[in-house]
Backbone as a ProteinNet text record, in pm:
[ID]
protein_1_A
[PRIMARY]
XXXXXXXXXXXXXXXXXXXXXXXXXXXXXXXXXXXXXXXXXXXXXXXXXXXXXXXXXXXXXXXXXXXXXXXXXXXXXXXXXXXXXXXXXXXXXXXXXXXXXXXXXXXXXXXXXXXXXXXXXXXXXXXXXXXXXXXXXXXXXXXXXXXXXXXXXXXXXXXXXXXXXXXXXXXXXXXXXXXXXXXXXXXXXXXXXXXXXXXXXXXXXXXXXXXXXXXXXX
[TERTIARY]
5960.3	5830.1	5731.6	5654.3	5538.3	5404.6	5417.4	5294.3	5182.7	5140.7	4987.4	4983.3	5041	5035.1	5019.2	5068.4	5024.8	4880.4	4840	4740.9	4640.4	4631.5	4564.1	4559.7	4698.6	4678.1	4594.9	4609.8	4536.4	4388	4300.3	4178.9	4135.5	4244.3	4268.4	4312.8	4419.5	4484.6	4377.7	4283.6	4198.1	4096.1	4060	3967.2	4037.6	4168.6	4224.2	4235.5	4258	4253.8	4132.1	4021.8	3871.2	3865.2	3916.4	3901.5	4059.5	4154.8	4226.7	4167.7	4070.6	4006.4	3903	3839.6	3676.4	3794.2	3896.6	3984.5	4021.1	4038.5	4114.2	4016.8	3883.8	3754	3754.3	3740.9	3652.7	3677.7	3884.9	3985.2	3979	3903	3919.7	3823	3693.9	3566.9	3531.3	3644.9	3641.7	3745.9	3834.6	3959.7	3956	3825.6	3794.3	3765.4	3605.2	3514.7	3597.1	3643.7	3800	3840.9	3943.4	3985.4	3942.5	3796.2	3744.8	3718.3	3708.9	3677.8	3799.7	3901.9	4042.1	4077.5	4063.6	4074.5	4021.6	3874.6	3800.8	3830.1	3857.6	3886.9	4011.7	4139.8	4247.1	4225.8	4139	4100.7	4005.5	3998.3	3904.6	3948.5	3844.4	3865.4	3910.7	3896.2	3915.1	4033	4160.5	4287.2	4282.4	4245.6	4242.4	4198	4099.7	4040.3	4191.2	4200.4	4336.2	4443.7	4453.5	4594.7	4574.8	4440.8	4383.8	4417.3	4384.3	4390.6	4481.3	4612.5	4679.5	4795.3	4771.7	4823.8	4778.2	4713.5	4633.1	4703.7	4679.1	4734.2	4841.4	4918.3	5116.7	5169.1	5051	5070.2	5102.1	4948.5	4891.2	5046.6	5071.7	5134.6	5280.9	5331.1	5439	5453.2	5327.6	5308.2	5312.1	5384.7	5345.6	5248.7	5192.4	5048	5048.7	5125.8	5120.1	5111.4	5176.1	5125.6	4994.4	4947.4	4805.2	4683.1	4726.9	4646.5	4643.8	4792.1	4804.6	4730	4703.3	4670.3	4520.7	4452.3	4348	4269.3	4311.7	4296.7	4353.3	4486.2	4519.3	4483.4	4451.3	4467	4326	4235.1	4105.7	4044	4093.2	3946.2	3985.6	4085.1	4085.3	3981	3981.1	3905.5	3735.6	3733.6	3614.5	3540.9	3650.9	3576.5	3636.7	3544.4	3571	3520.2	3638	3669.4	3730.3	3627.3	3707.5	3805.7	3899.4	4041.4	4034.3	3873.2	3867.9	3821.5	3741.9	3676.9	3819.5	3907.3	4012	4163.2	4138.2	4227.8	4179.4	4051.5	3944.5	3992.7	3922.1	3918.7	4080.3	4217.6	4305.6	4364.8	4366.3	4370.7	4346.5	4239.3	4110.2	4159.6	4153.3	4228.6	4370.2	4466.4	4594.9	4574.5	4512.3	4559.8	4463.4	4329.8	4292.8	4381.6	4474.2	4537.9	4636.8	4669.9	4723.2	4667.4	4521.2	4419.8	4342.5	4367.5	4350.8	4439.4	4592.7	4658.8	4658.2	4624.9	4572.1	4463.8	4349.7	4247.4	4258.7	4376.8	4363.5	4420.2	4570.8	4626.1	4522.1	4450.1	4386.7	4300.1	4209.3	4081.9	4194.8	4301.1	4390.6	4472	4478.2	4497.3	4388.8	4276.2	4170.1	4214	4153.8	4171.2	4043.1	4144.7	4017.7	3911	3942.3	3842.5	3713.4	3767.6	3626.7	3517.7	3607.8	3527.1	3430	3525.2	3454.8	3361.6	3372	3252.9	3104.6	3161.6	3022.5	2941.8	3033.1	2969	2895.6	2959.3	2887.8	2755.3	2751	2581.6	2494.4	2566.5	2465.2	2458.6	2593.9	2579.8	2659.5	2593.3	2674.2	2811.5	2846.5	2987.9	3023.1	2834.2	2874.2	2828.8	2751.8	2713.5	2862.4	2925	3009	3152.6	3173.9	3224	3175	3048.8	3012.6	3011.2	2945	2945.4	3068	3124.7	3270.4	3421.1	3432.6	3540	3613.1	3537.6	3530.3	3575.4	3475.3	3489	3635	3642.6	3795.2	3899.2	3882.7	3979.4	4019.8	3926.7	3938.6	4052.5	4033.1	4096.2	4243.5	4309.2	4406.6	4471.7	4344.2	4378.1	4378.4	4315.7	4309.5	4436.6	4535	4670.2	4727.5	4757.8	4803.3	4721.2	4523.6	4471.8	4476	4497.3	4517.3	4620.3	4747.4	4878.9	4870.8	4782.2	4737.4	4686.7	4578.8	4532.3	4596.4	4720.3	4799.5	4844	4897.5	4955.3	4841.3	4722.9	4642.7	4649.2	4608.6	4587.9	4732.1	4889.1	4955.9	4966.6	4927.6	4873.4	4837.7	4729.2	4635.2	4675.7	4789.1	4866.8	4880.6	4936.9	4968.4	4822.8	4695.6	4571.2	4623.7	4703.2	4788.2	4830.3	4865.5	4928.9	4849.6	4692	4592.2	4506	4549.6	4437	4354.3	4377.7	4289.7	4335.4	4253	4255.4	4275.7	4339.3	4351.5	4440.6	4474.5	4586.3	4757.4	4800.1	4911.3	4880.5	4784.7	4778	4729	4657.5	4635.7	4778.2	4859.2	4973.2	5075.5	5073.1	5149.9	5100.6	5009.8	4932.5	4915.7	4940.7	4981.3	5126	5194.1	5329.2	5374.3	5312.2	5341	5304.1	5181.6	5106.1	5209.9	5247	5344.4	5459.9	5515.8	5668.3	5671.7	5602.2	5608.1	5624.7	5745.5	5785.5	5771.4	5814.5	5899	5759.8	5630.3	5562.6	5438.8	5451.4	5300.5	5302.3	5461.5	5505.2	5510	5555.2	5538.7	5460	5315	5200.8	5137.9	5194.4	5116.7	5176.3	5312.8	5364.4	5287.5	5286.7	5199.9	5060.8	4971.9	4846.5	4865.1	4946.2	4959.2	4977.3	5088.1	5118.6	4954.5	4942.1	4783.3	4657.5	4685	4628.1	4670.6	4807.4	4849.5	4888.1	4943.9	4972.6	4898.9	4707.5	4654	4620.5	4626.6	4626.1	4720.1	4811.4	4998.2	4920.6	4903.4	4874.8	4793.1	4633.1	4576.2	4617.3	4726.5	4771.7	4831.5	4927.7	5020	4955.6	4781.1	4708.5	4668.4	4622.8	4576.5	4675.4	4787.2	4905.7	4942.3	4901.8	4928	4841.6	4701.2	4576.2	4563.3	4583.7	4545.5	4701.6	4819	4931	4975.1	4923.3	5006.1	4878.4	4736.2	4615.3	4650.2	4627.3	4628.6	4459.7	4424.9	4291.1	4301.9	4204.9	4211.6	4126
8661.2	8695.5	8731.3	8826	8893.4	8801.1	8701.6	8569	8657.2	8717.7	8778.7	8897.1	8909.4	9067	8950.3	8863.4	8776.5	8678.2	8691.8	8595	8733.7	8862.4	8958.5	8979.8	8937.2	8986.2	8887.1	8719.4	8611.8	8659.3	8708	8734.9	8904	8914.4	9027.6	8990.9	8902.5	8848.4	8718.3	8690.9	8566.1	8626	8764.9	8848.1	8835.2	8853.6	8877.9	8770.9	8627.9	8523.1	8417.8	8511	8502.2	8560.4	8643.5	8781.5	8674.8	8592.6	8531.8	8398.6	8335	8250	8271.3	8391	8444.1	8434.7	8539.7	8581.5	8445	8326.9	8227.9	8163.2	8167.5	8031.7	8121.2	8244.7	8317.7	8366.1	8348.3	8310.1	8197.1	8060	7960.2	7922.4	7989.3	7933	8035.7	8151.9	8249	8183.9	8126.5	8072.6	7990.1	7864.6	7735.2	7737.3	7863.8	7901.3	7936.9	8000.8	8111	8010.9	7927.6	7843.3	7700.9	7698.9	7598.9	7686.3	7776	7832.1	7902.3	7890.9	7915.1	7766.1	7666.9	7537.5	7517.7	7511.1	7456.4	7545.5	7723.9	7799.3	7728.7	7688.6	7660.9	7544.5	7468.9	7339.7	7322.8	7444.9	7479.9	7392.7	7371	7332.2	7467.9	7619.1	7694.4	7747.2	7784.3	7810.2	7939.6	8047.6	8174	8196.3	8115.5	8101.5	8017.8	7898.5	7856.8	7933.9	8017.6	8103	8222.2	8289.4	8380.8	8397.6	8257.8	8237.9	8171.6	8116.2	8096.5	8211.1	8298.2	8463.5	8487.9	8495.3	8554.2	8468.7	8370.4	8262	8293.1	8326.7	8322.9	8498.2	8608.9	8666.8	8726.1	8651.2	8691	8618.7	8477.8	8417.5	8453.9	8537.8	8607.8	8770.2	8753.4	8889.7	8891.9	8923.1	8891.5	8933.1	8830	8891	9003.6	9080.7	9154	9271.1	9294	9361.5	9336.6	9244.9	9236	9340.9	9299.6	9372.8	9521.5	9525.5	9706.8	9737.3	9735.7	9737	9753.6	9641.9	9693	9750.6	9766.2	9866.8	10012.5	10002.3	10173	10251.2	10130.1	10159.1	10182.7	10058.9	10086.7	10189.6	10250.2	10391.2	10490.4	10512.1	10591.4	10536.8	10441.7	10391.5	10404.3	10461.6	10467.9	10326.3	10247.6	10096.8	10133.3	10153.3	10134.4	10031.2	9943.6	9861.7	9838	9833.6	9821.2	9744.5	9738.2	9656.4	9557.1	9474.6	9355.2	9264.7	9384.5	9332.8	9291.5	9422.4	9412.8	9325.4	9279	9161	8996.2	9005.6	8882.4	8860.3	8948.2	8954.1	8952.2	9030.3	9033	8890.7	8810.3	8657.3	8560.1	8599.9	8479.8	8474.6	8603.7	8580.3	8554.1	8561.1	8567.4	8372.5	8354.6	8180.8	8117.2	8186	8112.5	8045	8139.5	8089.1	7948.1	7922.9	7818.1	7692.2	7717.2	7645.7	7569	7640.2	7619.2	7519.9	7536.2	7439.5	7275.6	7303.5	7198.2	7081.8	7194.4	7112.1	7081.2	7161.4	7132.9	7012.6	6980.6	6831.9	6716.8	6779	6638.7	6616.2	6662.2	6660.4	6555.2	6639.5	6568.7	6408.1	6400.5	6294.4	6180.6	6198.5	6092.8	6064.3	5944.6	5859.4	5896.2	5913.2	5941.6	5843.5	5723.3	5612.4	5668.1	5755.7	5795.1	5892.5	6010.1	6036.5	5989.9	5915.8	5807.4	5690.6	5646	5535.5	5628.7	5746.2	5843.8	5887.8	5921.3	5963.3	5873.5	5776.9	5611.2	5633.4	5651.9	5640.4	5758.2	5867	5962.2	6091.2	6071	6228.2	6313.4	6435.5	6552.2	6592.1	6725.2	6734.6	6769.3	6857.9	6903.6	6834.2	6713.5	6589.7	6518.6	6449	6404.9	6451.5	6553.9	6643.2	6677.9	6647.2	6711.4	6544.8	6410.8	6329.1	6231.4	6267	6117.4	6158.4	6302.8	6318.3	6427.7	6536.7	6607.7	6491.7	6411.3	6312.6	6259.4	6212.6	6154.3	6229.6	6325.6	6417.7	6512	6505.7	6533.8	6464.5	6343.9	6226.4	6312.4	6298.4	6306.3	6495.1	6600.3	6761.7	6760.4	6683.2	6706.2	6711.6	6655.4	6674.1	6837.6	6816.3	6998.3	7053.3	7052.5	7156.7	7193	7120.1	7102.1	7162.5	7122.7	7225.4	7379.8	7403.7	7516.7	7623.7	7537.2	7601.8	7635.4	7590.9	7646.5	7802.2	7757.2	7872.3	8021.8	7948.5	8091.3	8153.6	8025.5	8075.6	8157.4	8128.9	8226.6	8337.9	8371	8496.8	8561.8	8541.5	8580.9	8695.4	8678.6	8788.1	8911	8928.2	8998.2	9080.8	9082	9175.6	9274.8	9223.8	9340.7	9453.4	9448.7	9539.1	9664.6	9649.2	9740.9	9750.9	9731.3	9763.4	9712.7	9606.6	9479.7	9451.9	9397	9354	9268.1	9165	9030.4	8966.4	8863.2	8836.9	8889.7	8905.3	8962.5	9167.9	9184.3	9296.6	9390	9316	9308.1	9337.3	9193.8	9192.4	9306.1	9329.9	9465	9604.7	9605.3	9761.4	9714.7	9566.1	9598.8	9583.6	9528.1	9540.2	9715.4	9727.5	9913.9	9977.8	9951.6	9999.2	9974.3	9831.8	9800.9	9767.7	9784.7	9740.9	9594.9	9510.5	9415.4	9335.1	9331.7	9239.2	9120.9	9097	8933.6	8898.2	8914.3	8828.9	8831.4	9014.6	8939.6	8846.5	8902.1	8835.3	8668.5	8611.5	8460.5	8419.8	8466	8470	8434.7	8546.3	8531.6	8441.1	8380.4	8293.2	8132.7	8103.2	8048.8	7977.6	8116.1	8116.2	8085.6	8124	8061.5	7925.6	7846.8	7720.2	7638.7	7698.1	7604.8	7595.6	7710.5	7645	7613.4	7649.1	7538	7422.6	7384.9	7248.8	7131	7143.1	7048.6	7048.7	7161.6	7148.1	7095.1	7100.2	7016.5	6907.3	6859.9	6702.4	6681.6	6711.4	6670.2	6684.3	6748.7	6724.4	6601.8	6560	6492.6	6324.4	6353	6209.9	6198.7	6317.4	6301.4	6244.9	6272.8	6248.6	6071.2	6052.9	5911	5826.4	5890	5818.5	5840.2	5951.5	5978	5990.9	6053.7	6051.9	5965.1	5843	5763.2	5702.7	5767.4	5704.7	5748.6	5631.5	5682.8	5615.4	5687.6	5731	5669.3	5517.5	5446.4	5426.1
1869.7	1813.6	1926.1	1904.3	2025.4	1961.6	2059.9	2008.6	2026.6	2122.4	2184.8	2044.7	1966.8	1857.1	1737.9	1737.8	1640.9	1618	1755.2	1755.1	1743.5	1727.8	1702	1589.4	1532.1	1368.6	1264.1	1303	1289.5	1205.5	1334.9	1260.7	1100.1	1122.5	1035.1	833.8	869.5	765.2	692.5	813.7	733.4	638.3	737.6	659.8	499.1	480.3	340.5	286.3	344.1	320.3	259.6	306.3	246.5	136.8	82.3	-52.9	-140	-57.1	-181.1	-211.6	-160.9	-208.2	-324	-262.7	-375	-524	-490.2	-612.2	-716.1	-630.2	-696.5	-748.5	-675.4	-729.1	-819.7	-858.6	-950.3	-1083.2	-1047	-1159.7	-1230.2	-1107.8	-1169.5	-1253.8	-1262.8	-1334.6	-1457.4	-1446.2	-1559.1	-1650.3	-1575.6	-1648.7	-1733.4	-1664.1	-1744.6	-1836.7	-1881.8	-1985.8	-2101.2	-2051.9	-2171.8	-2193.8	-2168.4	-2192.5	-2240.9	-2274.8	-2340.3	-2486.7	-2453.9	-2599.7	-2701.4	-2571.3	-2695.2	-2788.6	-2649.6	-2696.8	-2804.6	-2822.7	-2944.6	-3089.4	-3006.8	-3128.1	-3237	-3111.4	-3206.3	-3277.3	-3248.4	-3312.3	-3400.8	-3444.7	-3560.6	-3651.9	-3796.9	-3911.8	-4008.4	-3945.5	-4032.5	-3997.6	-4087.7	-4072.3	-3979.2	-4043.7	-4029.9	-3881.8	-3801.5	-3724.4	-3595.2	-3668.8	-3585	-3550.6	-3646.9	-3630.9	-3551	-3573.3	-3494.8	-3310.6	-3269.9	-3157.4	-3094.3	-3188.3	-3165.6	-3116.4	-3208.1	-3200.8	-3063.1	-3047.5	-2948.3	-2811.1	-2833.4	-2655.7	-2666.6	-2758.6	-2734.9	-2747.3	-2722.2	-2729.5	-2539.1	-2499.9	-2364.6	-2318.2	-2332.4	-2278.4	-2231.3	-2298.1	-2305.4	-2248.4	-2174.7	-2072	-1938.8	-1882.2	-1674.8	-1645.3	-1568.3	-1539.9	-1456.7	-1364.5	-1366.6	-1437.5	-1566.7	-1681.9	-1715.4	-1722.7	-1775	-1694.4	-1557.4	-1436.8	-1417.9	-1431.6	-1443.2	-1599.4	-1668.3	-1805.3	-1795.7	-1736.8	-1715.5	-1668.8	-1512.4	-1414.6	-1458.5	-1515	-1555.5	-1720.6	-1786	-1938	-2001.6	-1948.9	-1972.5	-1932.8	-1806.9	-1797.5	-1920.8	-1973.8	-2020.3	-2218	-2203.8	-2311.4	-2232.6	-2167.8	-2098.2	-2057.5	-2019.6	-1986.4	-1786.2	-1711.9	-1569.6	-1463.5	-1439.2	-1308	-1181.3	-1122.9	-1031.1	-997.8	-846.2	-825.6	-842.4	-774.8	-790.1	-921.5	-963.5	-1078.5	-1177.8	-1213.3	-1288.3	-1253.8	-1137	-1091.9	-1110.9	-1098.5	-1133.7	-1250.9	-1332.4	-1504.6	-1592.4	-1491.8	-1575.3	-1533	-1420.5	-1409.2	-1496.1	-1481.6	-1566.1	-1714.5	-1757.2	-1906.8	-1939.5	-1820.3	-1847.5	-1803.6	-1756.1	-1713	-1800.7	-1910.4	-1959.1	-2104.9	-2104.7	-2192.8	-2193.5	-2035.7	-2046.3	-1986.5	-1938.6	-1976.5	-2091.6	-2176.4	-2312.3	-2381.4	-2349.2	-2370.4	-2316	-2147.6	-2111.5	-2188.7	-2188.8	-2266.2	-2414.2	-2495.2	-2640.1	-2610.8	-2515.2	-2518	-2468.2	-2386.5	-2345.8	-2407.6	-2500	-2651.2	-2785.6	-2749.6	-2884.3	-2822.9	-2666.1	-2669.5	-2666.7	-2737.5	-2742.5	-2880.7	-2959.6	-3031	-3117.1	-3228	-3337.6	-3375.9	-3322.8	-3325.4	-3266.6	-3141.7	-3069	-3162.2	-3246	-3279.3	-3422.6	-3480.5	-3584.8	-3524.6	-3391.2	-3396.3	-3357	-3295.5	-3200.7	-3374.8	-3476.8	-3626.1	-3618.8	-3610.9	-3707.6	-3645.5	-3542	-3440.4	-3429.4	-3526.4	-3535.4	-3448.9	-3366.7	-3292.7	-3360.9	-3359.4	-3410.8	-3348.6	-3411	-3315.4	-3194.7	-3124.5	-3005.1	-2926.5	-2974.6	-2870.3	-2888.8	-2988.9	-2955.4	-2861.1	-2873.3	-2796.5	-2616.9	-2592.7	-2445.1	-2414.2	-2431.5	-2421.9	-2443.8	-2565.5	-2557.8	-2545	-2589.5	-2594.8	-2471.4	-2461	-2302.6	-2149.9	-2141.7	-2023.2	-2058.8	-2152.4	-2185.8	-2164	-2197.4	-2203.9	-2050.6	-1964.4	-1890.4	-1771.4	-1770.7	-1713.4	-1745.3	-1844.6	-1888.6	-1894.5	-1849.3	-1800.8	-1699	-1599.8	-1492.5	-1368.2	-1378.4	-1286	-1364.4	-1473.9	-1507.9	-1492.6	-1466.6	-1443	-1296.7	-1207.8	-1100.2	-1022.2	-1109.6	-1061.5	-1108.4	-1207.6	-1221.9	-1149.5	-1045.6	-939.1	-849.2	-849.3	-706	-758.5	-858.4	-959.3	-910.5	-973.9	-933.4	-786	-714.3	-549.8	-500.2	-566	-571	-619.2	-703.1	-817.8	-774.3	-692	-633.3	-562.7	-496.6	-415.5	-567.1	-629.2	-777.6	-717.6	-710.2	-670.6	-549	-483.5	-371.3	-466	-577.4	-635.1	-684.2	-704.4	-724.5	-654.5	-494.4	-398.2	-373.6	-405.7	-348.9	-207.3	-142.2	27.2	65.1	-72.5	-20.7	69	124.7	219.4	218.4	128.9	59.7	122.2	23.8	103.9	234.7	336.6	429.4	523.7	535.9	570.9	564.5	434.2	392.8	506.4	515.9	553.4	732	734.5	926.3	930.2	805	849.3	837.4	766.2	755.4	933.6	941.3	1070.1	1217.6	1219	1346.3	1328.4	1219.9	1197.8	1239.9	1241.4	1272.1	1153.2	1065.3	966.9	963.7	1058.9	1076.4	1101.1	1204.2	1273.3	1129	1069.9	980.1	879.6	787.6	720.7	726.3	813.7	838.3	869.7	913.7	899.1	762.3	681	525	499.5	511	433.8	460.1	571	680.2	624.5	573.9	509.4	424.3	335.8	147.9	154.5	252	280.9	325.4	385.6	459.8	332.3	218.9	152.1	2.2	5.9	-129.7	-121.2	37.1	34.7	8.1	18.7	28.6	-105.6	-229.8	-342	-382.5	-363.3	-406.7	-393.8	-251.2	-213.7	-348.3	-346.9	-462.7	-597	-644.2	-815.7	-780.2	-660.5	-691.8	-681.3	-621.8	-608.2	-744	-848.2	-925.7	-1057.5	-1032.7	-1132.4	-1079	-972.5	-971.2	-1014.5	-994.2	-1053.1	-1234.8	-1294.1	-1427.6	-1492.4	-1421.5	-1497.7	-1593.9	-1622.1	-1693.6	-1826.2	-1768.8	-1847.9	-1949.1	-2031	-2207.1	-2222.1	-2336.3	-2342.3	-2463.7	-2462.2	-2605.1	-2741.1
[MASK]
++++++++++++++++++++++++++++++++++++++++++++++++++++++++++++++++++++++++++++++++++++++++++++++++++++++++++++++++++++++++++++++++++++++++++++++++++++++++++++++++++++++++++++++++++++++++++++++++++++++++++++++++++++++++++

């Protein structure tokens, strides 16, 4: 390996390594929203409404997200909706993982105890106080290790934005491995970078699965 061509390429690949972070926080807080509102959708009292979005999560779910991305980046302009790479890598993320976000949070809402929401009646809160106040916090305890392993999921994904010209670390790498033939050195580089920052997310699902994995919510 030519260490001195590597320690040049270093500040280049972080540049992309900055653009797969924005990508992943921005997947992750588009992801959550969506995914609280598929949640509550499928947990409707109205059928038509349950099934609706149930259609809908097992539809997305059964698509590679790469399909999703090309789709919206290539399919929408012609519907006259135009985005850009990042915008349409953000956005085709966010909706492709809010769906299994959604699952997260429908299990952990349904593993609370209907006691909770019968004593919060008894005292007079409605459903979206009882909901932001007794049953959310609860429920969280018990999403939080799968929402968690989730996030790695994205911060890998994340690379998938290489595919429409995005600049992120994935594709960075690509366009100096093109530039110097230097395979081997950028390449293990990126691999390198993905490790430095999924490992400390691994670490934290696997603290959080020791702390909440086993809570049952009474």
């Amino acid at each position: 390996m030519r260490w001195n061509d590597m320690a040049d390429f270093v500040p280049i690949l972080l540049q992309g390594a900055g653009m797969t972070i924005f990508i992943t926080l921005s997947c992750l807080v588009l992801s959550t929203l969506l995914g609280l509102v598929w949640a509550l959708l499928k947990m409707s009292r109205h059928a038509p409404v349950r099934q609706a979005t149930a259609t809908l999560i097992n539809i997305v779910r059964g698509l590679p997200m790469i399909v999703l991305l090309f789709y919206i980046y290539f399919v929408f302009p012609s519907i006259h909706i135009q985005l850009s790479a990042l915008q349409a890598s953000i956005i085709g993320l966010a909706f492709g993982y809010s769906t299994y976000v959604a699952e997260i949070i429908r299990s952990g809402i349904e593993s609370v105890d209907m006691g909770q929401y019968e004593a919060a009646q008894s005292i007079g809160m409605g459903r979206v106080k009882t909901m932001t106040r007794v049953i959310l916090p609860q429920a969280i305890k018990v999403a939080l290790p799968p929402y968690s392993n989730t996030l790695v999921s994205m911060l890998k994904d994340s690379s998938l934005a290489s595919t429409i010209t995005v600049t992120e670390m994935t594709r960075q790498g690509t366009l100096l491995a093109a530039a110097t033939f230097q395979n081997l050195e950028v390449y293990t580089l990126i691999a390198v970078g993905y490790l430095a920052m999924s490992l400390p997310l691994m670490s934290l699902t696997k603290m959080l699965e020791r702390r909440f994995g086993k809570h049952k919510v009474k």
